[in-house]
PLY file of the C-alpha trace (Angstrom):
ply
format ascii 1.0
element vertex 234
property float x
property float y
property float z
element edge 233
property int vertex1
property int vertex2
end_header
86.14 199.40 65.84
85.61 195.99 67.54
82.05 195.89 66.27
83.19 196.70 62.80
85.81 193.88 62.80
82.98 191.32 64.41
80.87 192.20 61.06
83.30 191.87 58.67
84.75 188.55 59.96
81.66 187.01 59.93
81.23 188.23 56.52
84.66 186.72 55.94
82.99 183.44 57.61
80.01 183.44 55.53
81.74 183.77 52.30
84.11 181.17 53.34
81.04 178.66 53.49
79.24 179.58 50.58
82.85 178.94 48.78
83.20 175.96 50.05
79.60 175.12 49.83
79.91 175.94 46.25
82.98 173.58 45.98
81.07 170.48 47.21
78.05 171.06 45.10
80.58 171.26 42.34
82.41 168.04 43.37
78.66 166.12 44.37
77.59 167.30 40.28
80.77 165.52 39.07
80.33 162.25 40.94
76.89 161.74 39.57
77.41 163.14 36.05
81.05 161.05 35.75
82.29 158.93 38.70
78.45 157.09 39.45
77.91 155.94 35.34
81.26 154.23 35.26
81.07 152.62 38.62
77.37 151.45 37.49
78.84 150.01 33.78
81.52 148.41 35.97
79.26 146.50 37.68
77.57 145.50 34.88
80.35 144.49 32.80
81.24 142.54 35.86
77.98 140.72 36.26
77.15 140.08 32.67
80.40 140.37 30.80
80.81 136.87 31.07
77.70 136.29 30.04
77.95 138.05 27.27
81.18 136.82 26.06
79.78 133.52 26.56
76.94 133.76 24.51
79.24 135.96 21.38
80.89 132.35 21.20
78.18 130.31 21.08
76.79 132.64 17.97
80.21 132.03 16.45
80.03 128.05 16.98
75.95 128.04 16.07
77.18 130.05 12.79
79.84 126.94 12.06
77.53 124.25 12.51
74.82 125.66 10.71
77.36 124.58 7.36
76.66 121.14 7.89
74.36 119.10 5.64
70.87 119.59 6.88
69.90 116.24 5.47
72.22 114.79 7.67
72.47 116.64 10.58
70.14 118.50 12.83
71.28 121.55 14.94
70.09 122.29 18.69
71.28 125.57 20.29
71.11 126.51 24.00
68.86 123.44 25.19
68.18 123.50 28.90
67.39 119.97 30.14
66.19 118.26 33.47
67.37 114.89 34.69
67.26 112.97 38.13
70.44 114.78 39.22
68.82 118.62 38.11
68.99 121.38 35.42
71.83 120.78 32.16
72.34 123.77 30.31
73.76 122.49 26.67
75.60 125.14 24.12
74.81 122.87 21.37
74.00 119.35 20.04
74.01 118.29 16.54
72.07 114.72 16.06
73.31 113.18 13.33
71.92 109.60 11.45
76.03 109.17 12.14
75.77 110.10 16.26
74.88 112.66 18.62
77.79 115.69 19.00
77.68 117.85 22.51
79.75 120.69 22.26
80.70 123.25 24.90
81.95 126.17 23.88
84.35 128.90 25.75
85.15 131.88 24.60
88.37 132.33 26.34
91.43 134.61 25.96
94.75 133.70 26.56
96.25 130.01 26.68
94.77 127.42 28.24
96.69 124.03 29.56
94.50 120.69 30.52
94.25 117.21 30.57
90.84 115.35 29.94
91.69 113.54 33.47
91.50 116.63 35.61
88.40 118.63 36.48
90.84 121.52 37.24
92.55 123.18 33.91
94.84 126.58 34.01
94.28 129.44 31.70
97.17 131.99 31.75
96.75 135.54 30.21
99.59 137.31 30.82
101.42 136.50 34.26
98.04 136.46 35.13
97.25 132.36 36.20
93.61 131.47 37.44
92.02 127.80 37.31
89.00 126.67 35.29
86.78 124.01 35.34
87.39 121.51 32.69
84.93 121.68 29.82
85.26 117.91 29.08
84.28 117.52 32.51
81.43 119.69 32.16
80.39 118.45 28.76
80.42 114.94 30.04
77.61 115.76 32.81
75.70 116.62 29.83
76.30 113.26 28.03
74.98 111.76 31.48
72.05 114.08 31.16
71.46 112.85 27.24
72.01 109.40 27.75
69.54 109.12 30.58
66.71 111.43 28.70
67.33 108.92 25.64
68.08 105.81 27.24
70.88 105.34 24.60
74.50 104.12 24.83
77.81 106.43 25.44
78.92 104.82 22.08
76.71 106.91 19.87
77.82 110.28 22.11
80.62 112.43 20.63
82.12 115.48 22.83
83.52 117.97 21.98
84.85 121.37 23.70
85.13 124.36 21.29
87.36 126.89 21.84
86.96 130.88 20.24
89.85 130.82 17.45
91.97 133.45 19.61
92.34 131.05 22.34
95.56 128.89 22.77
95.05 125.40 24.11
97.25 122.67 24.71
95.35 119.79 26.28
95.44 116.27 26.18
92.92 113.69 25.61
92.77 110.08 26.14
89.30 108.76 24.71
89.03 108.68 21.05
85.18 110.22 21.35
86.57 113.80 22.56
88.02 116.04 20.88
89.22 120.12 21.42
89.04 122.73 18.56
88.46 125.93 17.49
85.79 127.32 15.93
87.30 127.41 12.69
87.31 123.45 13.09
84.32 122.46 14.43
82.68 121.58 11.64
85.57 119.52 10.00
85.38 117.69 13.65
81.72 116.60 13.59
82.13 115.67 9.73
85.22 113.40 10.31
84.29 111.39 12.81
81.32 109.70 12.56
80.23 107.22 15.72
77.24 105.33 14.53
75.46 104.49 11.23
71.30 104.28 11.30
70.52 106.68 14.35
67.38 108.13 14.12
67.51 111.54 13.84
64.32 113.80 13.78
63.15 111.18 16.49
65.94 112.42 18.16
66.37 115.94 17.72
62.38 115.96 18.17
62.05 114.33 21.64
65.20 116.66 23.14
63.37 119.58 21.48
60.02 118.71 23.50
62.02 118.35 26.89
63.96 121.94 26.28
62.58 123.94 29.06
62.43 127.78 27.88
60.87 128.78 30.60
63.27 132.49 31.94
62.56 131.67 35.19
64.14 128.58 35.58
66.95 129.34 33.07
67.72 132.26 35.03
68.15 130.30 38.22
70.14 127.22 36.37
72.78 130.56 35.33
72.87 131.59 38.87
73.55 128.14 40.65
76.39 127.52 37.98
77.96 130.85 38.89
77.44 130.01 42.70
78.62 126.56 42.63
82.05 127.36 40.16
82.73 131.45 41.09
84.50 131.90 38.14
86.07 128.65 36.55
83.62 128.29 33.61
0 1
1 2
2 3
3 4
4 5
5 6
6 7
7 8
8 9
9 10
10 11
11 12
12 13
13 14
14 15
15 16
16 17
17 18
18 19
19 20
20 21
21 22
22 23
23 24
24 25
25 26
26 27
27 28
28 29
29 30
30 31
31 32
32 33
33 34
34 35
35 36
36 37
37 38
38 39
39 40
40 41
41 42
42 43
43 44
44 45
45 46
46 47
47 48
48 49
49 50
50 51
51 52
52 53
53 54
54 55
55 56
56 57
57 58
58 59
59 60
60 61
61 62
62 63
63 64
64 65
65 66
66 67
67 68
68 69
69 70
70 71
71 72
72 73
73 74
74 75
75 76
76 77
77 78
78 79
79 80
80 81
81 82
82 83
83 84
84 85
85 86
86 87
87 88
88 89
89 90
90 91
91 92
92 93
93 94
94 95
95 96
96 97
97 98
98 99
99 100
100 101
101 102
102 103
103 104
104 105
105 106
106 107
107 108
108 109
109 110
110 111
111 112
112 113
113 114
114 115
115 116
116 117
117 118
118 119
119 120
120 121
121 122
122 123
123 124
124 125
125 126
126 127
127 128
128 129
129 130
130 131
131 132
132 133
133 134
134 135
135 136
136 137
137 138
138 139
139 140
140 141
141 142
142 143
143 144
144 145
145 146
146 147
147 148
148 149
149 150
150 151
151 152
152 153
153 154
154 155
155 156
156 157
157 158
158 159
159 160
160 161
161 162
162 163
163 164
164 165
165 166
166 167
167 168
168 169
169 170
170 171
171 172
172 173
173 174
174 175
175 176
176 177
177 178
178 179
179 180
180 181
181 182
182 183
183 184
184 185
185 186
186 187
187 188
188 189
189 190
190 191
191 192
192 193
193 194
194 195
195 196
196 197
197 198
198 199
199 200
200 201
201 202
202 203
203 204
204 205
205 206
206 207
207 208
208 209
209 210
210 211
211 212
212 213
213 214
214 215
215 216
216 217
217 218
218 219
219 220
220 221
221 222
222 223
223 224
224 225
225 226
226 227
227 228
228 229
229 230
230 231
231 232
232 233
């Protein structure tokens, strides 16, 4: 009797593991075929949902310029320039026989609160409060960049921070060359205020277009110092 009650409790045993066994195959086939693709896409949309966002305004702002008299105005998306302080990346600049118009574009939701003095704005979305570097601070490194490429004057520079129509903004400005809009504006903001009369622009729009650097590469590693040096505020 004690021999048969050995066999069958180690048959018990064995069972007992293959059920359990069974169980964690089970459970090891869910994680990969469930759990493991949404933690991947997490991490993605982490990584390059900014990015991506980022680059859906731009499209929309690119789309708003493009309505502007080509006889007058000359469009350059995404230009990625080198001066004595390093690498500018520049959403868009419209030369103009009328000026030169940077704009920086953010494609933000929520409300954002600033003042053209600060480098630090506030966006709130929700309760939710985080701070942001300030565009116009941004976008006048960029002037910097232009002016020194061009040797030309800040008088002839016009900036401009554009904002995706959703967004809320109350900011103040105290220079009468920089302005915050939507995209829904942007055009009407480059048309109405003109900064120059006689500039020259296909020599212009032609010399920044020789010194755009498209090389990946380097674009890749301008994208990666910006996220390294700000973490999150552009």
């Amino acid at each position: 009797m004690l021999q048969v009650r050995v066999v069958q409790g180690r048959r018990v045993a064995v069972m007992r593991f293959a059920t359990v066994a069974f169980a964690q195959s089970d459970l090891t086939i869910w994680y990969v075929a469930i759990v493991l693709p949404i933690l991947i896409l997490a991490t993605i949309v982490t990584i390059w949902g900014n990015q991506i966002t980022g680059k859906a305004g731009e499209h929309w702002a690119s789309e708003e310029l493009r309505k502007l008299p080509q006889s007058e105005y000359r469009l350059l998306n995404d230009l990625v320039l080198k001066d004595s302080t390093g690498l500018h990346q520049i959403d868009h600049v419209v030369v103009s026989v009328y000026g030169i118009y940077v704009v920086e574009t953010k494609n933000y939701t929520g409300t954002i609160y600033g003042d053209s003095k600060y480098s630090e704005w506030f966006m709130y979305l929700g309760k939710n409060k985080r701070k942001i570097h300030s565009p116009l601070r941004q976008n006048y490194g960029h002037i910097q960049c232009l002016k020194e490429l061009l040797g030309l004057e800040d008088s002839v520079f016009i900036s401009i921070v554009c904002f995706a129509n959703r967004t809320k903004f109350k900011v103040k400005t105290h220079f009468d060359r920089e302005f915050v809009v939507h995209t829904n504006d942007l055009k009407s903001a480059v048309l109405d205020h003109p900064q120059c009369m006689g500039l020259d622009m296909n020599a212009v729009a032609d010399r920044l277009e020789s010194l755009n650097i498209i090389d990946k590469a380097v674009r890749h590693e301008h994208i990666r110092d910006l996220q390294n040096t700000y973490s999150g505020k552009l």
